[in-house]
Steps between C-alpha positions, in 0.01 A plus 500: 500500500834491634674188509607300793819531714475244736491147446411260846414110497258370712645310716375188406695546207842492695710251302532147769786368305878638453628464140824341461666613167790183558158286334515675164839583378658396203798377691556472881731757643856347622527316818550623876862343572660428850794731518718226656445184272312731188256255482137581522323542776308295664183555780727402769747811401241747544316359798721710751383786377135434397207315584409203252182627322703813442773255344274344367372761253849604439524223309206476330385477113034483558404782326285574809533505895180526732531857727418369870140571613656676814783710297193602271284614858796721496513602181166659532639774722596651156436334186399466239765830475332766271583567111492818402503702150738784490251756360685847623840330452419451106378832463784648679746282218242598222578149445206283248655199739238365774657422830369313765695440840465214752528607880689311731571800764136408642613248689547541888892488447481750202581282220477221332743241731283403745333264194770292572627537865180389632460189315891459627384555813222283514648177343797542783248528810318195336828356540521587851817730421442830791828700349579616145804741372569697237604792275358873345635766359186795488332285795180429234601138535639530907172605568245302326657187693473708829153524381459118395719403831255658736175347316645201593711465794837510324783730672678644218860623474605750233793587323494852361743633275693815672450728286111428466525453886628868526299665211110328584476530905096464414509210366727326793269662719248325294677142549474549850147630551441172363708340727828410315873596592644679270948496494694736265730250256753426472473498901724304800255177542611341216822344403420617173452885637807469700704421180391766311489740768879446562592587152305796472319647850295740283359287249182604362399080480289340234226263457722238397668559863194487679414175323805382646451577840149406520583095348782496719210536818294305343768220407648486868135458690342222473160732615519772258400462091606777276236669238608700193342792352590473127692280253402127546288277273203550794522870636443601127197233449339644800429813343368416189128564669592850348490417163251286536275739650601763208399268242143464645553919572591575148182284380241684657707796371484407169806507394846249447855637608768513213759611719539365886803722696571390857812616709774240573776442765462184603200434278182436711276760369570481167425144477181519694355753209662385198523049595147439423482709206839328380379177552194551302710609223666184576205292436393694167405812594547889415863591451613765714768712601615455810753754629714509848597782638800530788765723628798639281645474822447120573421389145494099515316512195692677234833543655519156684643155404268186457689269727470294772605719782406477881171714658692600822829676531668212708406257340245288713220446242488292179641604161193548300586662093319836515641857337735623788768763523649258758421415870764736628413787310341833703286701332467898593283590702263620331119529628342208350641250752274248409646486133861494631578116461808384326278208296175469303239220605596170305130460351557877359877443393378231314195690325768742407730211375178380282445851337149508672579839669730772463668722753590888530692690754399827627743753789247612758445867425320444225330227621348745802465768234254205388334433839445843530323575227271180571437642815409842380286322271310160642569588918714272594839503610739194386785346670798562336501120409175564290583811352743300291159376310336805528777624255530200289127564461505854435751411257337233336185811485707740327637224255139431402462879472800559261362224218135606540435144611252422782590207735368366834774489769492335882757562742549391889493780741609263774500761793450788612784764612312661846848379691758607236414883478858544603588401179236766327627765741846447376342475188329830548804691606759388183684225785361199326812396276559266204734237651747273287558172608910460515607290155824408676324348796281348221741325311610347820203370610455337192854359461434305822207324414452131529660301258248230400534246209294585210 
């Protein structure tokens, strides 16, 4: 008898609580300061920007927070998300390693971000907000809160990185099929844009420029709340339902994960597949190893400095200490544009900090070299952003293969790539390039960061 492939929950069994890894580690990550009086901050700070119960579990330290009954109705459209055992890739790798794979790209916005932008959504129409701004890169995350915006009577206002603006017209089309205006950043509607725009006309932007000009909106009307896609304390709570769901997946499979990969730019994904499975480690469980894979090209990780630093390139948020190559650094543009973000998600920074996870780099032809042979092999075409774990996987495969040592490994494949086949075109014809990020502009970014006492 042949053994399974697919792994699918009823969907009773759809977790109805968020885990919030802040409950169980051995020592709280550093505070979010005010950049004015470096003092933390306080609900008031952040109530501009966000609605309370968002704030609310910014902040928090229960080890679990109830999922809405109504974002759950929601929910149902596509999960629980499918698990699935890598059969053909392992026998492809001649590998003794079993892999399994969660699926995000089912989801009606292709990936796994709508897990969080329509619980974002739904606690700011509960607080009667009718306007929300904010940034992407790829678009995965511009339009899942299209998506979440037009479930729930939210107009929403999106930021897109240039270059991502001019490489992905799908998925701006996307954004506005669901409603949502789309504007290349930097752009002319922001003071923000306008600065950067008179320095240098043709810049390609970056996310932390697109952060800047959607607070700025958000900061100056009193009728419009911003959401973010990645980074904070909450985004990255809001998707541990994955690895929730893959624990209960890999139990009816049989089987226990020794190594978890996930993909990380701002740090979402990864910590929706790998925070529950930290935290039971946490609490006394099965060691693992937990690897992060991101960009040689933006590589927060392993090239950047733990510091405080700011998340926007003018400086309009809160300093918050993450890994960051500094907020006025701009990566190539390279085709994973939702990995090109100067800092690392304070939760994950701090993980790193703790020796709980370790990072490696990867420059993107190899990692398509990886999605393509995934593809060839299981069907599906990654984004670029997932084909960084696709290869840490496949590495991770060949590792086991080289000692003659069998081990189970889970990765994320957070999206699909059916609106970034220009990338596998230019792939396909020898265009798609290795790109170095510039050390001189590096060094410079990081010479300006934020002094803050110790």
């Amino acid at each position: 008898m042949s053994q399974p492939t697919k792994f699918v929950l009823d969907e009773s069994k759809m977790p109805r609580h968020w885990y919030n890894i802040a409950a169980d580690l051995p020592k709280p990550p550093p505070p979010v300061l005010h950049p004015g009086t470096q003092q933390p901050v306080g609900p008031d700070d952040l109530a501009p920007l966000f609605p309370i119960a968002l704030i609310a579990q910014e902040v928090s330290t229960e080890r679990e927070i109830e999922i809405p009954e109504p974002v759950r109705e929601v929910f149902r459209l596509w999960r629980p998300s499918p698990l699935y055992r890598a059969h053909r890739l392992e026998k492809a790798l001649g590998t003794p390693a079993k892999i399994y794979y969660k699926y995000e790209g089912v989801s009606p916005a292709g990936s796994h971000k709508p897990n969080t932008a329509v619980p974002q959504a739904w606690y700011n129409a509960q607080a009667g907000i009718k306007k929300l701004t904010t940034e992407t890169g790829a678009g995965q995350w511009g339009s899942s809160l299209a998506f979440a915006g037009s479930l729930f009577g939210i107009d929403v206002t999106v930021f897109q990185v240039r270059v991502s603006y001019d490489q992905k017209p799908y998925r701006r089309a996307l954004m506005e099929t669901y409603g949502a205006r789309c504007i290349a950043s930097p752009s002319n509607e922001t003071n923000a844009g306008r600065a950067i725009l008179a320095q240098r006309p043709d810049h390609p932007g970056s996310l932390g420029i697109a952060i800047s000009e959607a607070v700025e909106v958000a900061a100056t009307h009193d009728d419009v709340k911003y959401s973010l896609g990645s980074v904070l304390n909450h985004v990255l709570m809001h998707q541990t339902i994955i690895g929730q769901e893959a624990m209960l997946q890999l139990e009816m499979a049989g089987d226990d994960p020794d190594v978890i990969v996930g993909c990380t730019g701002g740090g979402s994904n990864f910590a929706g597949i790998a925070f529950p499975f930290i935290g039971a480690q946490l609490r006394g469980g099965k060691k693992r190893r937990i690897v992060a894979v991101e960009p040689a090209a933006c590589p927060s990780l392993t090239r950047g400095k733990y510091a405080y630093d700011f998340g926007d390139t003018a400086h309009m948020t809160p300093l918050v200490k993450m890994h960051t190559l500094g907020s006025t650094f701009t990566p190539p543009g390279f085709h994973a544009g939702g990995l090109r973000y100067h800092g690392m998600a304070p939760l994950v920074s701090h993980l790193l900090e703790l020796d709980l996870i370790e990072a490696k780099a990867y420059q993107q032809k190899t990692v398509f070299d990886a999605g393509v042979q995934f593809a060839r092999a299981e069907g599906i075409v990654p984004a670029p952003e997932a084909n960084h774990a696709v290869k840490g996987a496949i590495d991770e495969a060949l590792r086991c293969k080289a000692e003659g040592k069998s081990r189970t490994i889970l990765f994320n494949l957070c999206g699909h790539g059916h609106f970034d086949m220009s990338a596998y075109q230019a792939y396909f014809a020898d265009k798609l390039v290795d790109q170095d990020y510039d050390e001189a502009e590096l060094a410079m970014a990081l010479a300006g960061l934020p002094s803050v006492p110790a």
